[in-house]
C-alpha positions as CSV (number, residue, x, y, z in Angstrom):
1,X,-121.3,132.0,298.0
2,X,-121.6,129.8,294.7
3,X,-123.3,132.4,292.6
4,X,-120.3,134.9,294.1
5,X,-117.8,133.0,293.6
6,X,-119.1,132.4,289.9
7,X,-119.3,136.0,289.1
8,X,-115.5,135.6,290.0
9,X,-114.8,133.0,287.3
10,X,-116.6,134.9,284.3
11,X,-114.6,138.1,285.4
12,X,-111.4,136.5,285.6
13,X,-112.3,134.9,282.0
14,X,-113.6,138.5,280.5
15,X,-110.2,140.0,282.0
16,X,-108.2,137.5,280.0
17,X,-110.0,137.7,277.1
18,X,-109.4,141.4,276.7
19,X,-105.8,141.0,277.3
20,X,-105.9,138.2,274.8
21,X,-107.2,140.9,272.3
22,X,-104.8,143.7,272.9
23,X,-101.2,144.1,270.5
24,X,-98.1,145.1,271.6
25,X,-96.6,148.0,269.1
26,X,-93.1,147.6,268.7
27,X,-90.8,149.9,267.2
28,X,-89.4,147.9,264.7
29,X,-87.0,151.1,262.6
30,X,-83.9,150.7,263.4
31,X,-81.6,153.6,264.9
32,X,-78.8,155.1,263.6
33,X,-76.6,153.2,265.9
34,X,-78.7,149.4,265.2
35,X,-77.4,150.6,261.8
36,X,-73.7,151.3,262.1
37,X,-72.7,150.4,265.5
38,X,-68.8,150.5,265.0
39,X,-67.3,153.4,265.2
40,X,-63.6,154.6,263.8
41,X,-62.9,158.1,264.6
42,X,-66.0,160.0,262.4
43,X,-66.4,157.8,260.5
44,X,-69.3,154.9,261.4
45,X,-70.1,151.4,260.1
46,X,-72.2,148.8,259.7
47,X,-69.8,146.2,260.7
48,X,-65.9,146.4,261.5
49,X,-66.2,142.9,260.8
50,X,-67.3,141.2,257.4
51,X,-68.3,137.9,257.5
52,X,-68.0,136.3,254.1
53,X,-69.1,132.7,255.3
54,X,-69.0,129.4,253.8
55,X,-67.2,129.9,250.5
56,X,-65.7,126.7,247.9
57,X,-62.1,127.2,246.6
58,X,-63.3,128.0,242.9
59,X,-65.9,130.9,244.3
60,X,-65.5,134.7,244.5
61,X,-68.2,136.4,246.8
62,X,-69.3,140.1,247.4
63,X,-70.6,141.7,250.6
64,X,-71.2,145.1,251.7
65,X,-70.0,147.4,254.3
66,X,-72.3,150.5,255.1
67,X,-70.4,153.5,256.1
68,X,-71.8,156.9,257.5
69,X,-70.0,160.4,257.9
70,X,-70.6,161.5,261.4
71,X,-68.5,164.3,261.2
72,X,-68.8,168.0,260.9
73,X,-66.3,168.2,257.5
74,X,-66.3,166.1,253.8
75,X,-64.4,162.7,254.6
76,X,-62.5,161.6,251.4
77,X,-61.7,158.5,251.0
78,X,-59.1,156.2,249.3
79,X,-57.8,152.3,249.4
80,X,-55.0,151.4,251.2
81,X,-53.0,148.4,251.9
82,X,-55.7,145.6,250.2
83,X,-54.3,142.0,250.4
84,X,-54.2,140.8,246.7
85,X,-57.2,138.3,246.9
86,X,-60.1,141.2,247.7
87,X,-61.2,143.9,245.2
88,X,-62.6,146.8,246.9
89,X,-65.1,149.2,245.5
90,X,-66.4,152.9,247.2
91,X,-69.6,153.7,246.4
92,X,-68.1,157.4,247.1
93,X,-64.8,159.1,247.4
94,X,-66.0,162.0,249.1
95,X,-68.5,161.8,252.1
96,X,-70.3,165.0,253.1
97,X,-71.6,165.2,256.7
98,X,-74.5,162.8,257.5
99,X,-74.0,161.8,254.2
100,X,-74.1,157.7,253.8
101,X,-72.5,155.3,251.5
102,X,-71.3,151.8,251.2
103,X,-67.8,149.4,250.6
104,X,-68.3,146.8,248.7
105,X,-65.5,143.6,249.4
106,X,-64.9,141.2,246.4
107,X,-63.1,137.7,247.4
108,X,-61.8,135.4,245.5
109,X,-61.3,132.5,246.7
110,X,-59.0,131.5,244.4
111,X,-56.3,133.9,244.6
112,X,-56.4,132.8,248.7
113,X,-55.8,129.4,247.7
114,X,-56.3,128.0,251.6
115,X,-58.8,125.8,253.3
116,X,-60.5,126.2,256.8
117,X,-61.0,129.6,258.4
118,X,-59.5,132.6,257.0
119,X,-59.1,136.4,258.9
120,X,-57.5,139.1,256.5
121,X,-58.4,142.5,256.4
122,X,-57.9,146.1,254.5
123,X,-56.9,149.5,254.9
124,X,-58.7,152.5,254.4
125,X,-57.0,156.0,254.1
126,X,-59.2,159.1,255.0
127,X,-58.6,162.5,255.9
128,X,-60.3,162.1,259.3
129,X,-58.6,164.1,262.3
130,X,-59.1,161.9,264.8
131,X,-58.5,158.3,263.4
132,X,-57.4,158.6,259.5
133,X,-56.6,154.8,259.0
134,X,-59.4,152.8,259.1
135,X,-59.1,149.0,259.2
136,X,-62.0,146.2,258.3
137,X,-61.7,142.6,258.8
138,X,-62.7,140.7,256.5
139,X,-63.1,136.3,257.8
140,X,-64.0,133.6,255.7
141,X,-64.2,129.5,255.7
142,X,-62.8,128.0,252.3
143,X,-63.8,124.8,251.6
144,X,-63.0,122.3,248.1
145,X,-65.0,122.4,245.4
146,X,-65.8,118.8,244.1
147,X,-67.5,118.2,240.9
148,X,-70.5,116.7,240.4
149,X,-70.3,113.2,239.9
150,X,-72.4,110.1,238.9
151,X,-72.9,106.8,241.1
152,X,-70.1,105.3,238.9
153,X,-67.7,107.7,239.6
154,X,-68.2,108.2,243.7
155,X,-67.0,104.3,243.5
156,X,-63.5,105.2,242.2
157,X,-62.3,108.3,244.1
158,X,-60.3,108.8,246.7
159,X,-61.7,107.8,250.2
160,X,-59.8,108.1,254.0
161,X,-60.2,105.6,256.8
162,X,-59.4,106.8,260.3
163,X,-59.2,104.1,262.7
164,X,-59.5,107.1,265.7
165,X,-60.1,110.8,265.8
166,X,-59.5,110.8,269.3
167,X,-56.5,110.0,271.9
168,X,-57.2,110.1,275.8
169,X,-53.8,110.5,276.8
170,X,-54.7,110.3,280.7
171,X,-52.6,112.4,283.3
172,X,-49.4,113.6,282.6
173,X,-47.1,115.8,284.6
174,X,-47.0,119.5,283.7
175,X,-44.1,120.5,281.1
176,X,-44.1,116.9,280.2
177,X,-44.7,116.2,276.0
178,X,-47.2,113.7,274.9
179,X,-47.7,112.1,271.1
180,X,-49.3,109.9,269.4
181,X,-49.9,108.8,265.5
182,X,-53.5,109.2,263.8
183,X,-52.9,106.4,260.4
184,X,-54.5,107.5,257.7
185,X,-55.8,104.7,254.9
186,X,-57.0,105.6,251.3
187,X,-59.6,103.1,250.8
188,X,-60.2,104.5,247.8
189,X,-59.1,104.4,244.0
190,X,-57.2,107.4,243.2
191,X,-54.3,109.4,245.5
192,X,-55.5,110.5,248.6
193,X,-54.0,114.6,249.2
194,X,-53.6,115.8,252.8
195,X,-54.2,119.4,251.6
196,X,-53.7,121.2,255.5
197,X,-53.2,120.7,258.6
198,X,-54.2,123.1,261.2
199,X,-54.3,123.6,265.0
200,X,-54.9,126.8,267.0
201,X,-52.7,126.5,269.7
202,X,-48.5,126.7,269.4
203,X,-48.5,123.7,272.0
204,X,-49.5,121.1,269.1
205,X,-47.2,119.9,266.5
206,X,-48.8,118.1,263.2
207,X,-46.7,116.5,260.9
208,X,-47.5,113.9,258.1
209,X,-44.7,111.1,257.1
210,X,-46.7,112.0,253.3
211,X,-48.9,114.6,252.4
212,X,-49.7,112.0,249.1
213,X,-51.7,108.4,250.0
214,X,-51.9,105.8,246.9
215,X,-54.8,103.4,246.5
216,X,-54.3,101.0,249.9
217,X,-51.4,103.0,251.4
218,X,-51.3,104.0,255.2
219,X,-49.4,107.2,256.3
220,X,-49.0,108.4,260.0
221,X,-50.1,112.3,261.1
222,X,-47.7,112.6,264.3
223,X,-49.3,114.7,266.6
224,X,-47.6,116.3,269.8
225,X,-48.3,118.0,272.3
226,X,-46.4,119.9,274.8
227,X,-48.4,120.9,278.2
228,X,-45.6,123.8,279.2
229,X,-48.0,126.1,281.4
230,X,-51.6,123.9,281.1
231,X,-53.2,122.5,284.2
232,X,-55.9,120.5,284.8
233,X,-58.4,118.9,282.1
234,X,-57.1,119.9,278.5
235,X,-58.4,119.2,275.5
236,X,-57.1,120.3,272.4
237,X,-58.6,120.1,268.5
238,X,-56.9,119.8,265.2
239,X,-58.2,120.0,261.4
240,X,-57.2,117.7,258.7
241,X,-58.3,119.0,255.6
242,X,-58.3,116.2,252.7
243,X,-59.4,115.7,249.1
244,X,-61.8,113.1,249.9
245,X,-65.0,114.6,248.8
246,X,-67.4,112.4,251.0
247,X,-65.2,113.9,253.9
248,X,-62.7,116.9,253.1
249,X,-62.2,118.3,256.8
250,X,-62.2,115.9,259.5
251,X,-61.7,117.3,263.2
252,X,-59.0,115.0,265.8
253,X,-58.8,115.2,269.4
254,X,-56.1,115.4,271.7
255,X,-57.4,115.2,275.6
256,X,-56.3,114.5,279.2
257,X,-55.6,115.9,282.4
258,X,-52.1,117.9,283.4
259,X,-51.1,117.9,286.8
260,X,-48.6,120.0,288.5
């Protein structure tokens, strides 16, 4: 029984060993569709979407948009409405069928002149039967450019103090409006700029008493919020963007629970 039993174990080990040993062969190429999966009429692309990323307020950045003529007749193509921050360059004006080619986006950052997330987009006008205008997004998330500076000069700019980010306001009845004041503090040496303020729903109001803070000076961001049509736990977020380049976006919170 031992010696059979044995036999068992160096089989079992031999087994493992040779699946051990054996590859798996992927098919790494990628199809035409992994390759331009978004489709506008006959015309197919590599993304209906460009994503620009991360990009500082002084910057301009290029991508690329691969395009592909799926049709059965030449596709001509031509810019239409372009917002006046992106430069757009075809790599052709004429696509034959199957024939590939590319978009490339310039944008400048700034020309936009904003801060926090971005979503613009651009036109372009073809000769397709099916869907002539074709549309591309095009998002982006601008942040301030600060300059370089030495250990001297970090101790004389301009430097926020929040004494909360966050206000629980409890339960409150449904319809019922709720506020409450986030002071703001320069701590530091120079003015203090509340460059934005944003929030993503219309039930928040944000307003400053000052978008400018001197040296030592306090000013209130008023934040309300209406809860028309919310139920049950709510919590809602809101971006400060500043000049204070140790902390240029700072994120506040606005939470409870809504009952009917």
């Amino acid at each position: 029984m031992k010696k059979y039993f044995s036999l068992l174990i160096v089989y079992g080990l031999a087994t493992l060993q040779v699946f051990s040993q054996k590859s798996v062969i992927v098919n790494t190429n990628p199809t035409m569709n992994d390759r331009f999966s978004k489709k506008s009429g006959n015309l197919s692309l590599s993304t209906s979407l460009l994503k620009i990323g991360k990009i500082k307020n002084n910057e301009s950045k290029t991508d690329t948009v691969r395009i592909y003529n799926g049709g059965a007749r030449n596709m001509s193509l031509a810019p239409g409405k372009i917002p006046a921050h992106m430069h757009v360059t075809f790599g052709a004006w004429d696509l034959a069928p199957k024939m590939e080619s590319w978009i490339a986006v310039s944008f400048n950052a700034v020309k936009r002149s904003d801060y926090g997330f971005v979503l613009d987009r651009f036109e372009i006008l073809t000769n397709d039967s099916i869907q002539p205008k074709k549309i591309i997004s095009v998002s982006a998330y601008l942040q301030e450019y600060f300059a370089p500076m030495s250990a001297e000069d970090s101790l004389n700019v301009q430097k926020a103090k929040w004494i909360e980010t966050s206000y629980d306001y409890g339960k409150i009845r449904q319809g019922s409006k709720t506020t409450r004041n986030f002071p703001i503090t320069n701590e530091g040496k120079r003015d203090l700029y509340v460059r934005k303020l944003r929030t993503n729903c219309n039930c928040i109001k944000m307003s400053t008493s000052s978008d400018t803070i001197a040296p030592g000076a306090t000013v209130l961001l008023l934040v309300e919020f209406d809860s028309a049509n919310k139920e049950g736990k709510d919590s809602r977020k809101m971006n400060v963007f500043l000049n204070d380049p140790a902390r240029p976006e700072v994120v506040l919170e606005m939470k409870g629970e809504i009952e009917k």
